[in-house]
N, C-alpha and C positions, 0 to 999 in steps of 0.2 A: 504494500500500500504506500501512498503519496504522504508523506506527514507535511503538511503546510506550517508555516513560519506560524501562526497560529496558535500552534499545537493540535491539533484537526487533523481527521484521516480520513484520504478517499482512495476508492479503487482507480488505474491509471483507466483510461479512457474519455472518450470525447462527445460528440456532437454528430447526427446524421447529416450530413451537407444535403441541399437541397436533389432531388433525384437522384440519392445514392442507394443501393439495400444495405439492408443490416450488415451482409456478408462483407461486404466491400468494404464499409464503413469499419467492421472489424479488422478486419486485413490489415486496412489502410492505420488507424490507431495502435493498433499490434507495433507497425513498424514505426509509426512516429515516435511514440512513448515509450515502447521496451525495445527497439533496434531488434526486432522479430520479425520474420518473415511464415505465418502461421500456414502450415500446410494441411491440416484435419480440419474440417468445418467444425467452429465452436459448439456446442449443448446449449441451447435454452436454458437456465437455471431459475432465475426469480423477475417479478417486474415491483418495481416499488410505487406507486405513484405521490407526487409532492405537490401539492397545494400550499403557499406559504399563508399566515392567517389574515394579511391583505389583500391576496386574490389576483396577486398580481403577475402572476406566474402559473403554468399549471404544464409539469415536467412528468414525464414517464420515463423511469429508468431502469436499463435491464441488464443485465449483469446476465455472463455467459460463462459458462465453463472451460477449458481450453486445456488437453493434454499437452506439455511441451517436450520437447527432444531433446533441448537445451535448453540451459538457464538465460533467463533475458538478458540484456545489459539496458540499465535503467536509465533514460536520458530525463532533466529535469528541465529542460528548454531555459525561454530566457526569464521565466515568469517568478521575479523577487519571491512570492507568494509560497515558491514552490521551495523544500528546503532539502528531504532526503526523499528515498526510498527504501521502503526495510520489508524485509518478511516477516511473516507472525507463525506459531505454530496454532495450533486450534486455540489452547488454552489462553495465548495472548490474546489472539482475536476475541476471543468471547468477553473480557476484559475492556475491549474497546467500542464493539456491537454488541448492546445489551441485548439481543434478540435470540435466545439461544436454537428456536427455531431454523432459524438461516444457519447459524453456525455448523451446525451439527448436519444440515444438510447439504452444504458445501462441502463436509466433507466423508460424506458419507455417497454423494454421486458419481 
């Protein structure tokens, strides 16, 4: 995961570009953010959706599963925002996603 200058943690990925599919859009974020070139079509794994409480926003976000063959190399681009990247093992992650449901099924698929 992305730890932001914040202290905050997101999974590395992006944004669908206008007329792109999901697949592409995978591919294409794979290599931008972890210097990956994904050859297995990702898993479907969960969709979160996010309404912030002034409405001003209304995001769907979906998180895929992805076996790799090699470990990534994590680029953090130019964005101050952005600070490391670190792996977690379950027990970390569940420490930082209160949701033990997700957890546990991440890694468990």
């Amino acid at each position: 995961m992305l730890r932001r200058a914040d202290g905050t943690y997101i999974f590395p990925g992006g944004h669908v570009e206008y007329a792109e599919s999901i697949d592409a859009c995978l591919k294409r974020e794979a290599l931008e953010e972890l210097s990956y070139d994904l050859e297995a079509k990702p898993m479907f794994f969960d969709l979160y959706e996010y309404i912030p409480e002034d409405h001003s926003k209304h995001a769907l976000i979906l998180h895929y599963l992805v076996v790799l063959s090699a470990k990534p190399v994590f680029k953090l681009g130019d964005d101050e925002a952005n600070s490391e990247m670190i792996w977690f093992t379950k027990a970390e992650l569940a420490k930082i996603i209160p949701k033990p449901a997700f957890i546990e099924k991440a890694f468990t698929s």
